[in-house]
LOSEBA-609382 format. One line per field, with one value per residue (C-alpha): residue in three letters; x, y, z. Coordinates in steps of 0.05 Angstrom, whole numbers. Example, Ala and Ser with C-alpha at 12.3 -4.5 7.8 and 13.67 -1.06 7.14 Angstrom:
! LOSEBA-609382
res	[Ala Ser]
u	[246 273]
v	[-90 -21]
w	[156 143]
! end
This chain:
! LOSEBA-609382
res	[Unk Unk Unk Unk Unk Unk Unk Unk Unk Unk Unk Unk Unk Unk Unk Unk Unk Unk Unk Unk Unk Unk Unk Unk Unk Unk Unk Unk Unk Unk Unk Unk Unk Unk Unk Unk Unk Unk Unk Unk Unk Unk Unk Unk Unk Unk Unk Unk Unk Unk Unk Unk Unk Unk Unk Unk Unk Unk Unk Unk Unk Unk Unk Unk Unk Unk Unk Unk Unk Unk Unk Unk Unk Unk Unk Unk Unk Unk Unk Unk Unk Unk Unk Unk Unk Unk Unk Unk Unk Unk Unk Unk Unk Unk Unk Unk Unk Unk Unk Unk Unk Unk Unk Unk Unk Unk Unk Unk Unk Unk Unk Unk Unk Unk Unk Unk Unk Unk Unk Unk Unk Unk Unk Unk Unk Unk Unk Unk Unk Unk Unk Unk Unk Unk Unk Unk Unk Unk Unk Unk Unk Unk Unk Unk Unk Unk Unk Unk Unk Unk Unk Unk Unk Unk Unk Unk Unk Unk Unk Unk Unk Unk Unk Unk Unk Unk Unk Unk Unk Unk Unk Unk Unk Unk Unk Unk Unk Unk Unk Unk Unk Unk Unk Unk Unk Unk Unk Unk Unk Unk Unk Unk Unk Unk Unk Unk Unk Unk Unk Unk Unk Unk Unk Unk Unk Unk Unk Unk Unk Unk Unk Unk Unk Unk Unk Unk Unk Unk Unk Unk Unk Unk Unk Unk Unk Unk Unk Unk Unk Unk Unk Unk Unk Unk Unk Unk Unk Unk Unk Unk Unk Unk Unk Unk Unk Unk Unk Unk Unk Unk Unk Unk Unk Unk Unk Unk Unk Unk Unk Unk Unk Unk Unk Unk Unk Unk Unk Unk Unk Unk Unk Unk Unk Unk Unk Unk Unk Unk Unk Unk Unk Unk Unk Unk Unk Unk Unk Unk Unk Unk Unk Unk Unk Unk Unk Unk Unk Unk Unk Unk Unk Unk Unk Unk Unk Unk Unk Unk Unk Unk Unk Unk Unk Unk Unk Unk Unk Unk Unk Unk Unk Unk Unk Unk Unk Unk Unk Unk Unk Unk Unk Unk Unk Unk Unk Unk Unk Unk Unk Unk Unk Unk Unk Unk Unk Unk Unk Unk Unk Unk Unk Unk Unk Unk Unk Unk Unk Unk Unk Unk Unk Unk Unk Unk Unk Unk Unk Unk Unk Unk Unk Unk Unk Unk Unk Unk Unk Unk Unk Unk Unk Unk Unk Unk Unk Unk Unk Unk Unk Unk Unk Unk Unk Unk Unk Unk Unk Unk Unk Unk Unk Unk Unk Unk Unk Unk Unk Unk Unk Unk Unk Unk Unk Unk Unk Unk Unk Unk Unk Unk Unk Unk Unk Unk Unk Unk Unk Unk Unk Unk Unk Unk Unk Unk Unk Unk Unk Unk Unk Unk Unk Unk Unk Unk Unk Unk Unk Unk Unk Unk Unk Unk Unk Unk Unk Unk Unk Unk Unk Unk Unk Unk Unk Unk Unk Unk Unk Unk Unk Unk Unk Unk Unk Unk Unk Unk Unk Unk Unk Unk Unk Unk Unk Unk Unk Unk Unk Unk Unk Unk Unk Unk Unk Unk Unk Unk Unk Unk Unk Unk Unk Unk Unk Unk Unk Unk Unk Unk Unk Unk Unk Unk Unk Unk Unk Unk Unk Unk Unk Unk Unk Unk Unk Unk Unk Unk Unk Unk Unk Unk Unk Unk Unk Unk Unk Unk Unk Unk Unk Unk Unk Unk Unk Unk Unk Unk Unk Unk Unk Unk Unk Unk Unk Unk Unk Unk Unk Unk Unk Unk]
u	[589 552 560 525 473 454 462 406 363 362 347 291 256 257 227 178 162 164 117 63 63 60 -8 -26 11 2 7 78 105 79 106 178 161 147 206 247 217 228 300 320 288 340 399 378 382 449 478 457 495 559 554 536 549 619 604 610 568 514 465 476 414 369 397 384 310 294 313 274 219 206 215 165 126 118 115 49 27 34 9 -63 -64 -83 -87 -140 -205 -249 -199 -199 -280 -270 -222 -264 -331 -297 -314 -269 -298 -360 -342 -315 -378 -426 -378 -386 -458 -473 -424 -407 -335 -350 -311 -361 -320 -263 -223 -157 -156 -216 -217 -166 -161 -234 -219 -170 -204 -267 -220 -187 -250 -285 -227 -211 -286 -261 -300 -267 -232 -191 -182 -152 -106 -73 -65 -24 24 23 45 98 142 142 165 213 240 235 269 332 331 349 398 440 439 456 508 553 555 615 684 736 773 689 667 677 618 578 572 551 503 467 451 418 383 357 325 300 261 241 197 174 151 121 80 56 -5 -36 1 -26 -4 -1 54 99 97 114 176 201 183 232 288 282 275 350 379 354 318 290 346 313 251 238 255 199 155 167 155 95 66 94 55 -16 -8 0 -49 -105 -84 -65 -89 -39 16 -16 -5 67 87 57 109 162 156 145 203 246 227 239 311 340 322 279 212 197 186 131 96 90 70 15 -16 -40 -51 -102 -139 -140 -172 -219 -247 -225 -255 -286 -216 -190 -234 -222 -148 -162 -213 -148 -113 -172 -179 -93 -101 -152 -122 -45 -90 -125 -58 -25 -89 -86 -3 -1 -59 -17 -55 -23 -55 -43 -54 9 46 42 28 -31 -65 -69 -127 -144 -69 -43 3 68 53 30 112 138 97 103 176 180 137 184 246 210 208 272 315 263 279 352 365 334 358 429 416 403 460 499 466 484 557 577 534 504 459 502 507 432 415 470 435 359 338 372 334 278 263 287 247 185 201 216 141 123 156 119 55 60 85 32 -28 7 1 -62 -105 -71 -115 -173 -176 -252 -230 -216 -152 -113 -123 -76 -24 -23 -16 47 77 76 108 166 180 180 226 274 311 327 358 417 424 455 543 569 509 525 603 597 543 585 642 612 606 561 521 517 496 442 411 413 389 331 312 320 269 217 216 196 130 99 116 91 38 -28 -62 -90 -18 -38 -106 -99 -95 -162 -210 -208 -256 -315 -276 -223 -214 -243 -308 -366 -333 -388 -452 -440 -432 -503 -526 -506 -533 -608 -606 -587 -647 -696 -737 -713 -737 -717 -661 -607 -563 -509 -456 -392 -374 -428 -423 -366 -370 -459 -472 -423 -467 -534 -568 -554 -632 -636 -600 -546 -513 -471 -485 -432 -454 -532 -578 -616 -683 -680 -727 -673 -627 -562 -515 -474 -501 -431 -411 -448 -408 -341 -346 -327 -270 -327 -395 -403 -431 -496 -505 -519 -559 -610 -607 -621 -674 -700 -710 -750 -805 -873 -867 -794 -795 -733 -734 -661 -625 -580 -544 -495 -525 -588 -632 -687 -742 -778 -845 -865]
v	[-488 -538 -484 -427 -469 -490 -422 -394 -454 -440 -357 -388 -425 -380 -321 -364 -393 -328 -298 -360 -355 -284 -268 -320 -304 -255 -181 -169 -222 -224 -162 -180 -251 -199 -161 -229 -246 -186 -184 -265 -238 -179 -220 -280 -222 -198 -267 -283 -229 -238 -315 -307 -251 -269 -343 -386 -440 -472 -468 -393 -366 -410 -391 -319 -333 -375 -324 -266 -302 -320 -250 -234 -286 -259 -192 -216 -248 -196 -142 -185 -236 -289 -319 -280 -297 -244 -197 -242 -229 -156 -154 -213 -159 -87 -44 -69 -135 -111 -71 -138 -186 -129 -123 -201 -197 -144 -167 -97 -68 7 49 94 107 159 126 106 37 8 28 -20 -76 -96 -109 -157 -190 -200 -228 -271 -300 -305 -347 -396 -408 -388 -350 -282 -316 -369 -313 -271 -316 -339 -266 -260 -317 -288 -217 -255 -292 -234 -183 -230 -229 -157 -150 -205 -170 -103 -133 -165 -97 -61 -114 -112 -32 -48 -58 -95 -33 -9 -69 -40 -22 1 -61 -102 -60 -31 -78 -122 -62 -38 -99 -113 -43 -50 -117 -79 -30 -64 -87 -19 24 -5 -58 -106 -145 -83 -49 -110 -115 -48 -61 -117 -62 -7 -65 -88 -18 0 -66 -80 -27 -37 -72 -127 -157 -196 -138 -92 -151 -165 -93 -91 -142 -114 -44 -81 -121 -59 -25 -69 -86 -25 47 75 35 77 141 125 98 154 216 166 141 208 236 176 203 269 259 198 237 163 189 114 105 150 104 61 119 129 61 78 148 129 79 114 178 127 73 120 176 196 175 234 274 277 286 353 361 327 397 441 400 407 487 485 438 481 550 521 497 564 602 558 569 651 646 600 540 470 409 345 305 334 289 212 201 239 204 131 112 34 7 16 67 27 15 81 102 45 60 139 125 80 133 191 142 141 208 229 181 198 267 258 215 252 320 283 263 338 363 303 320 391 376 329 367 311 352 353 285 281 218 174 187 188 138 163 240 214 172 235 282 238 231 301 323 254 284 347 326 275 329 381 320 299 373 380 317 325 393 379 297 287 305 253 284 239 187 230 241 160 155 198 166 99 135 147 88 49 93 108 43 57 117 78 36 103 89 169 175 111 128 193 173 121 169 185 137 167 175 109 86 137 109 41 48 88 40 -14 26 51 -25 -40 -1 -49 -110 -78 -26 -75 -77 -109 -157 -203 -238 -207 -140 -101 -78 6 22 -10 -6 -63 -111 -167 -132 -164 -180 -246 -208 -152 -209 -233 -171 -150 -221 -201 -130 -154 -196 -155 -109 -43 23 99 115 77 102 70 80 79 12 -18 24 12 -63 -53 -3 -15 -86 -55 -31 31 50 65 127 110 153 149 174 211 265 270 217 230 222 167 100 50 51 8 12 -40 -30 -42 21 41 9 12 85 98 128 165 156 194 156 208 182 105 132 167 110 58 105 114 33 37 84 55 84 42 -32 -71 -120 -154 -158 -217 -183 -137 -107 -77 -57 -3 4 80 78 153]
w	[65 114 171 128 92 173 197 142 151 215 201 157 205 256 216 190 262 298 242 248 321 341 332 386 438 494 483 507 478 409 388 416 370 315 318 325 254 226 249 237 160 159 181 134 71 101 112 48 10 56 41 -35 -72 -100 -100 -152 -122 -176 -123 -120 -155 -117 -41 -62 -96 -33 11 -34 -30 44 55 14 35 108 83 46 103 154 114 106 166 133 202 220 193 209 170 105 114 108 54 14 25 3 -52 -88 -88 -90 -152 -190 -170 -198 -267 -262 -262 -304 -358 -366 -351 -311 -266 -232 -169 -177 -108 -141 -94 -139 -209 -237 -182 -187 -263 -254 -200 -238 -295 -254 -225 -288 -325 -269 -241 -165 -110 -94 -34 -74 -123 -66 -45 -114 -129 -59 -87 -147 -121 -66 -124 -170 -107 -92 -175 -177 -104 -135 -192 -162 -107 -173 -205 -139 -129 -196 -193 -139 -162 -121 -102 -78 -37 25 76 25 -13 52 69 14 -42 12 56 -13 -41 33 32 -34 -15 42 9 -50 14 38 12 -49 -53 -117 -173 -213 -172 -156 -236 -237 -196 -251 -309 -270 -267 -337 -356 -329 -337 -418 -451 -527 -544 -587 -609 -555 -502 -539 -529 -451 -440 -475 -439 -366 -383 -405 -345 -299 -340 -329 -253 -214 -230 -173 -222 -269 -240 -239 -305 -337 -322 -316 -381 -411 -374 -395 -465 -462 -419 -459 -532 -547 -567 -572 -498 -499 -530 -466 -430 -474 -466 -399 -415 -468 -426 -366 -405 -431 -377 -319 -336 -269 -232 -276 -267 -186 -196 -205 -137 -107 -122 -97 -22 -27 -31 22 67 67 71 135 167 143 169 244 246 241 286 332 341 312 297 336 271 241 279 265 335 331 263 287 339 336 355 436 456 444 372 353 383 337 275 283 287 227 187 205 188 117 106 132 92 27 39 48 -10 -56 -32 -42 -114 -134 -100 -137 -201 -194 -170 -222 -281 -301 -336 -391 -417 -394 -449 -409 -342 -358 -322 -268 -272 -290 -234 -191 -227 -211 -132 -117 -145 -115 -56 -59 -74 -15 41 17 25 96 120 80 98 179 183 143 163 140 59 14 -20 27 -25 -66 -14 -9 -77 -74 -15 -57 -116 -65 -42 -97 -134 -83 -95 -164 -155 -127 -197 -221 -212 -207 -147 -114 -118 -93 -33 -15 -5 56 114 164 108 86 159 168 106 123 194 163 115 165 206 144 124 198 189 134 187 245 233 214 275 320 325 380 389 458 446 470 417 418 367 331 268 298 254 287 308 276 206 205 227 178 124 141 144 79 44 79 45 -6 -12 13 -27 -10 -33 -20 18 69 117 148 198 182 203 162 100 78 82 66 12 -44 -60 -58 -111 -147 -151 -75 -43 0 52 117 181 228 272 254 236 167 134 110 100 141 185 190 231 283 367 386 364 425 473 433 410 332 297 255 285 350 412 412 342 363 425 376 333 385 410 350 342 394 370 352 281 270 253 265 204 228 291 301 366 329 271 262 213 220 177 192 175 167]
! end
């Protein structure tokens, strides 16, 4: 026992380690300190299971919480960089910050923006902040503990239900490789797009779901309290529990689980009104987006964005090869798994005793149009780049991952998948590789690496702070316009009385100017370089005053 409790001691420290120096060192070698992490974090999950999961040790439960929650811990931490300042700056000053201090201020709860990734988060920040009297920073961070121990929960959770599904005449390959590999991917996942308090409870709900159902009092009472707290923290969480719960309805012959698909139904329909309400443009730029692609491919021209190699810009070439890979890893093993669930469901006709696997076709009812939706935005949003229905193909892409764990929970698909080895292996090396992208993608990964774009994280995080505090105390009237750099991290805290725009290809009419010189020297992922010429040009002119310059942003007031 002494030799195993040494050897994942030592798998602990060196994840952590690894994960708390990389970002320091040199370009080279903080990526191979990354994937060190990443890997000493895989083999402390698999050691763990090998070591554990038939013991009888008292200390059993803790090993494997411990171990849940490190993991999660450094997926937390990579997925933010809490070691970089400059990037806790720009998360600290987004809209959806923005969004919470005005509901703080105003005293007024209002969703007026239909992007998914603020509606319910600002909510619960606002909450937060007003119950514990803490800036938006201390606020941030709490909520990142807070997400880390319940991933890790819902990520034990899973692995013990994964776990027990094998007999003694099943624990062969299988069972050392999937119950671990499964959990693993879950927690990176949970980590991905979106990720929030909302979704990892989300994660718990699906487990508890499966593993209790409304089997008592207390049960209805849990569950109850699982689906307000998604409900008033995650709108993508939303989005998910809604035809879930439904289907779980309709496929388990319980008409009482609708009911907890109707308490985000109802308040969705009635704070998030104007979220709804773009759902349905999501469909229109979907149609547009496949026609163009359809219209470019008989015409035989392709475009380079349909590739994942040709949709990132800000990371170096090497990283672009590793995330593209891990990307195409996720959608390969999504598509495989859930293409061999219908041909299992099929096979076996389980069809026919539907109400004994609901959970099981429900969940797979919701990834394959999950599934759909997701391939349809990719192609969609690759050919038409500058729409916002991307949000939507995001949104579907976290529907997938999230569920794709639980379809495993269901015995006659897990016996029949594990029938086949090669099978087996391809999905674990793929989820090995689609958990990889959460760890590896967030960019830039080493202080050293060179700064691409304007838009690089650590590009004037500070001066666009300052910025923002002197607009928002000046006395501003008409119109704004801002790059794209500053806008989003600018525009969202002014007031709604002036008329606010961004700036790409042409500069407007407009009463100021904002935008960041570096762009100039940089270039911009969305502002062209003639763009900041005119601009800077147009500083210059006897009938533009510069009212703030402090080396990196500027402001322009145009006085005709």
């Amino acid at each position: 026992m002494s030799l195993k409790a040494g050897l994942l001691a030592l798998l602990f420290c060196l994840a952590i380690g690894a994960e708390l120096l990389s970002y320091s060192l040199p370009i080279v070698i903080a990526r191979i300190v990354l994937l060190v992490s990443f890997l000493a974090m895989l083999c402390l999950i698999m050691l763990m299971h090998k070591f554990f999961a038939d013991s009888q040790s008292p200390y059993r439960k803790l090993v494997v919480f411990s171990v849940f929650f490190v993991i999660s811990i450094l997926f937390v931490l990579r997925r933010f960089l809490l070691l970089l300042p400059s990037r806790i700056e720009l998360v600290v000053t987004s809209e959806i910050f923005a969004v919470a201090e005005k509901m703080g201020s105003s005293g007024f709860i209002s969703f007026n923006n239909p992007h998914s990734f603020i509606f319910q988060p600002s909510f619960f920040l606002n909450f937060l902040r007003e119950s514990m009297g803490l800036t938006f920073s201390q606020v941030f961070y709490i909520t990142l503990l807070i997400q880390a121990i319940i991933i890790a929960f819902a990520g034990m959770f899973l692995y013990e239900l994964l776990r027990k599904k094998f007999d003694g005449k099943e624990k062969g390959y299988a069972f050392y490789l999937l119950p671990p590999l499964l959990a693993f991917s879950l927690i990176s996942f949970a980590c991905s797009e979106r990720a929030d308090i909302g979704l990892s409870l989300f994660l718990l709900l699906m487990c508890v779901v499966y593993a209790k159902g409304l089997t008592s009092r207390g049960m209805v009472v849990v569950m109850l309290l699982l689906v307000l707290g998604i409900t008033f923290s995650s709108s993508t969480a939303i989005l998910i529990m809604i035809p879930f719960f439904f289907a779980y309805s309709i496929f388990s012959r319980e008409p009482y689980w609708l009911f907890l698909g109707l308490i985000p139904l109802s308040y969705v329909s009635f704070a998030g009104h104007s979220y709804l309400s773009k759902l349905e443009d999501y469909l229109v730029f979907t149609n547009q987006g496949i026609g163009e692609f359809l219209r470019q491919f008989f015409s035989g021209q392709i475009s380079e964005r349909l590739s994942p190699l040709g949709r990132v810009v800000l990371p170096i070439a090497s990283d672009i090869r590793v995330t593209s890979m891990a990307y195409i890893s996720l959608l390969i093993v999504a598509l495989l798994i859930s293409i061999s669930a219908l041909f299992i469901l099929f096979k076996l006709g389980m069809l026919r005793k539907i109400k004994q696997n609901a959970f099981f076709v429900s969940v797979l009812f919701v990834t394959v149009i999950a599934l759909v939706i997701a391939f349809a935005g990719y192609v969609g949003a690759s050919v038409l780049a500058d729409t916002t229905f991307s949000d939507i193909r995001t949104i579907a892409i976290v529907f997938v991952t999230l569920l794709l764990p639980f379809l495993f929970l269901s015995k006659p698909f897990l016996k029949n998948i594990t029938k086949h080895r090669i099978v087996v292996f391809i999905i674990a090396a793929l989820l090995v590789f689609a958990s990889l992208r959460t760890f590896y993608e967030i960019y830039p990964i080493s202080s050293s690496d060179p700064v691409n774009l304007v838009e690089d994280p650590r590009m004037d995080a500070f001066a666009i702070s300052n910025a923002r505090d002197f607009l928002q105390n000046a006395q501003l009237e008409g119109s704004v316009a801002f790059d794209y750099k500053t806008g989003i991290r600018i525009a969202h805290f002014l007031s709604e009385d002036l008329e606010l725009m961004t700036f790409t290809t042409e500069l407007p009419k407009t009463n100021y100017l904002v935008f960041d010189m570096n762009g100039l020297e940089f270039g911009s992922l969305h502002t062209s370089e003639e763009v900041y010429e005119a601009a800077i040009m147009l500083s210059l002119n006897q009938s533009a005053n510069v009212i703030y310059n402090d080396g990196a942003v500027m402001v322009v007031h145009l006085l005709d």
